[in-house]
PLY file of the C-alpha trace (Angstrom):
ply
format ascii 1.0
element vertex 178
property float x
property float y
property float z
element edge 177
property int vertex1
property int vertex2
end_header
-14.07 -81.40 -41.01
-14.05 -79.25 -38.02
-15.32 -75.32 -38.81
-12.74 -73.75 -36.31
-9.36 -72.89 -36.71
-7.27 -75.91 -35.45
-8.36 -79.44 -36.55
-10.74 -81.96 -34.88
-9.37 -84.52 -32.21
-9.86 -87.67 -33.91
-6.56 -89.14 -35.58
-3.83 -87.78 -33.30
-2.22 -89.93 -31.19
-3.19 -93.26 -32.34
-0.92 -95.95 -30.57
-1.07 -99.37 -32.30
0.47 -102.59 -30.60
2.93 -104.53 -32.22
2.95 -108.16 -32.77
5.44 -108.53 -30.53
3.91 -107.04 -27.32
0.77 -109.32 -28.36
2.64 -112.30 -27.99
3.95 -111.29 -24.83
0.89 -110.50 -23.29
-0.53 -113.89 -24.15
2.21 -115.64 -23.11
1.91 -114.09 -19.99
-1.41 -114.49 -19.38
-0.96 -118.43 -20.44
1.50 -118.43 -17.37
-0.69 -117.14 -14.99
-3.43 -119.55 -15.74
-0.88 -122.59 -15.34
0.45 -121.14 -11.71
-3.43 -121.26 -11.07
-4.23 -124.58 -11.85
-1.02 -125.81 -10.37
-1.95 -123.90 -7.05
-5.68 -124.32 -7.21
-5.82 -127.89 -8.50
-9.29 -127.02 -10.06
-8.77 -128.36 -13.33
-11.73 -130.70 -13.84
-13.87 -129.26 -11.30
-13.96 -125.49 -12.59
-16.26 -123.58 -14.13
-16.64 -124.67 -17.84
-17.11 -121.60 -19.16
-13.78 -120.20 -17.54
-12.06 -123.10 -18.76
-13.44 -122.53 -22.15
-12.41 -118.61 -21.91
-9.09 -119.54 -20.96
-8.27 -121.32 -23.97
-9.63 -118.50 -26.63
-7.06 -115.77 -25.40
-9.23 -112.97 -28.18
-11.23 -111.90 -25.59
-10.77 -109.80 -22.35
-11.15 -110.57 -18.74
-13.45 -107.83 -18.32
-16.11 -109.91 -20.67
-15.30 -112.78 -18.12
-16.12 -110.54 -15.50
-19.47 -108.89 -16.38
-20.50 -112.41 -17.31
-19.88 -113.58 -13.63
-21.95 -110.48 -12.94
-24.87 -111.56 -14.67
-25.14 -114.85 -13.76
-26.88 -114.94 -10.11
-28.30 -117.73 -7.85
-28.29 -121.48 -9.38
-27.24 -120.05 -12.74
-23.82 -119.97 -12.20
-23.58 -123.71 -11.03
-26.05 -124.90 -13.71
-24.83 -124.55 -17.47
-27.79 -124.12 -19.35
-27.66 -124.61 -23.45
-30.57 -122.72 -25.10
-32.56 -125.44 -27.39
-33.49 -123.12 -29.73
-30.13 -121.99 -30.75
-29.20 -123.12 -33.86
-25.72 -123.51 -34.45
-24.55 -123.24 -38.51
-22.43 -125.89 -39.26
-20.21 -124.94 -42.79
-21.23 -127.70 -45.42
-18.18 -128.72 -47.78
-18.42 -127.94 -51.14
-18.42 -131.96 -51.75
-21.37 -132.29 -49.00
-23.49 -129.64 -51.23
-26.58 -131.55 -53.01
-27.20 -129.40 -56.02
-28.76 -132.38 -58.13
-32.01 -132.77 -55.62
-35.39 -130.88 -55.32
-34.88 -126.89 -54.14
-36.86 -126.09 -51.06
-39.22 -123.06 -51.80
-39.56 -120.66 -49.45
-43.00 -119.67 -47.94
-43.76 -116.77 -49.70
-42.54 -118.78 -53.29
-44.85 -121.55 -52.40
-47.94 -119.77 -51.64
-47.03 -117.18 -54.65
-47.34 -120.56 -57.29
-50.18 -121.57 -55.32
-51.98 -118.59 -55.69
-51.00 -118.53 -59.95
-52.33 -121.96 -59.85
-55.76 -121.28 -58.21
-56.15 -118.00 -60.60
-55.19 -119.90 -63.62
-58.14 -122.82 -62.27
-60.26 -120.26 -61.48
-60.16 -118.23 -65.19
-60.31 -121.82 -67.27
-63.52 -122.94 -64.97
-65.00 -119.37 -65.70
-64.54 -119.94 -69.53
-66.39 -122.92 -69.53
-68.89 -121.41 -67.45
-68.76 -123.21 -64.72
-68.65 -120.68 -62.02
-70.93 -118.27 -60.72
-69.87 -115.23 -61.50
-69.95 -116.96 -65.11
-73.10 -117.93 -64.32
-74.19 -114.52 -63.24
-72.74 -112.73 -66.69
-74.17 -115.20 -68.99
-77.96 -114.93 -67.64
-76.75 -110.63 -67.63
-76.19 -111.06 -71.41
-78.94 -112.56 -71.94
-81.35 -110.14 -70.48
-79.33 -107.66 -72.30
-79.51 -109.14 -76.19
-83.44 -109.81 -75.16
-83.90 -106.06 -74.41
-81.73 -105.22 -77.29
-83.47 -107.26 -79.50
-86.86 -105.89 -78.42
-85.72 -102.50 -79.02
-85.33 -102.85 -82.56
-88.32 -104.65 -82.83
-89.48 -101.50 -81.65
-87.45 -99.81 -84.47
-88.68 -101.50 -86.95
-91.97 -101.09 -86.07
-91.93 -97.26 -85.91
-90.07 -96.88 -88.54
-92.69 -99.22 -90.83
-95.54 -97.11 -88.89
-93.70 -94.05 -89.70
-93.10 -95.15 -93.68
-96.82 -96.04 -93.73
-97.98 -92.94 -92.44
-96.13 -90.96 -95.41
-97.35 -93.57 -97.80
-100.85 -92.56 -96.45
-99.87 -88.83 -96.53
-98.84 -88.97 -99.79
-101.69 -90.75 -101.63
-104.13 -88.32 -99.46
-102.45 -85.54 -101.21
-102.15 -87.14 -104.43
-106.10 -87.72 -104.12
-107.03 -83.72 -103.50
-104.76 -83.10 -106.40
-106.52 -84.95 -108.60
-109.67 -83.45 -108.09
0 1
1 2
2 3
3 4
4 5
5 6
6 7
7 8
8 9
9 10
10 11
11 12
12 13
13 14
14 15
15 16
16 17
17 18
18 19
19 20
20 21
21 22
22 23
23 24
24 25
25 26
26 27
27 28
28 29
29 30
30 31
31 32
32 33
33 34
34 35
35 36
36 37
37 38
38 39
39 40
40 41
41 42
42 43
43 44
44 45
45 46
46 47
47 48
48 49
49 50
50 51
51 52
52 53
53 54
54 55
55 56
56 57
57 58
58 59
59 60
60 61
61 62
62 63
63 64
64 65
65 66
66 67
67 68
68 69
69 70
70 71
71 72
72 73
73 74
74 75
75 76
76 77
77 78
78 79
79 80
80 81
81 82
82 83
83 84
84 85
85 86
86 87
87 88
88 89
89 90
90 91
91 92
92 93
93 94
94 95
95 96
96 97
97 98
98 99
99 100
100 101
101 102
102 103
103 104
104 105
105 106
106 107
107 108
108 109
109 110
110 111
111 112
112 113
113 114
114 115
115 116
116 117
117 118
118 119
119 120
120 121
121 122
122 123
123 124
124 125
125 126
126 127
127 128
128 129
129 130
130 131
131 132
132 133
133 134
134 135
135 136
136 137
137 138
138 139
139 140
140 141
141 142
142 143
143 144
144 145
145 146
146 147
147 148
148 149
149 150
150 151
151 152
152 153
153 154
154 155
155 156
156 157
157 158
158 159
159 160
160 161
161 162
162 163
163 164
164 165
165 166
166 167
167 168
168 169
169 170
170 171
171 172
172 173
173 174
174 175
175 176
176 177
């Protein structure tokens, strides 16, 4: 929305053509092509791509022309197809083939891969089989040993530790009873 006073250009003056000026266009430019071929006589010898413009009457002569314009040297006697072009071709509903196998794509396949190889990979590690298994098991080992050697300790202080009060106790129980 323009900020000024009078309104923006866009929507005046649109002019539409009706379908009867269409037709008469393309009826005139069908004309012209047959009072060329009549007075050229190039009908199997022309260009195939001017032959193949002529019949789709959508598109302009100006397209025709900047095409001429591009092509330059041998191009424009050699028609070249590009091999890599792929052109779709519209399967019928009938034609479809729901019942077979569905193609994954790349990035599907390699994501199941990759759940299969982790879900390999964790059952092999629960049976031990792999080396960071390996390397955890022989960790917890060391670890219950050390464990296990501390409360040796434990035990031992503690008994040391009882039998010193024991001692303490019958030392004083002695003095009193002299």
């Amino acid at each position: 929305m323009p900020k000024g006073r009078k309104g923006g250009h866009k929507g005046r003056a649109r002019q539409y053509t009706s379908p009867e000026e269409i037709d008469a266009q393309l009826q005139a430019e069908k004309q012209k092509e047959e009072e060329e071929q009549e007075e050229g006589g190039e009908g199997a010898t022309g260009d195939p791509k001017k032959e193949k413009k002529s019949l789709d009457s959508d598109e302009s002569d100006e397209d025709d022309e900047d095409y001429q314009q591009k092509r330059k040297g041998v191009e424009g006697l050699i028609d070249i197809e590009n091999p890599n072009r792929v052109i779709q071709t519209t399967k019928k509903v009938t034609q479809l083939d729901l019942d077979g196998p569905k193609e994954l794509s790349r990035r599907e396949r390699e994501e199941i891969e990759k759940q299969k190889a982790k879900e390999r990979y964790m059952k092999m590690h629960l049976a031990g089989k792999t080396e960071q298994a390996k390397a955890d098991l022989a960790r917890l080992a060391i670890i219950r040993k050390q464990r296990e050697e501390a409360a040796r300790k434990k035990e031992e202080e503690r008994k040391a530790k009882d039998e010193a009060a024991m001692a303490g106790k019958r030392l004083q129980s002695l003095s009193l009873n002299k």
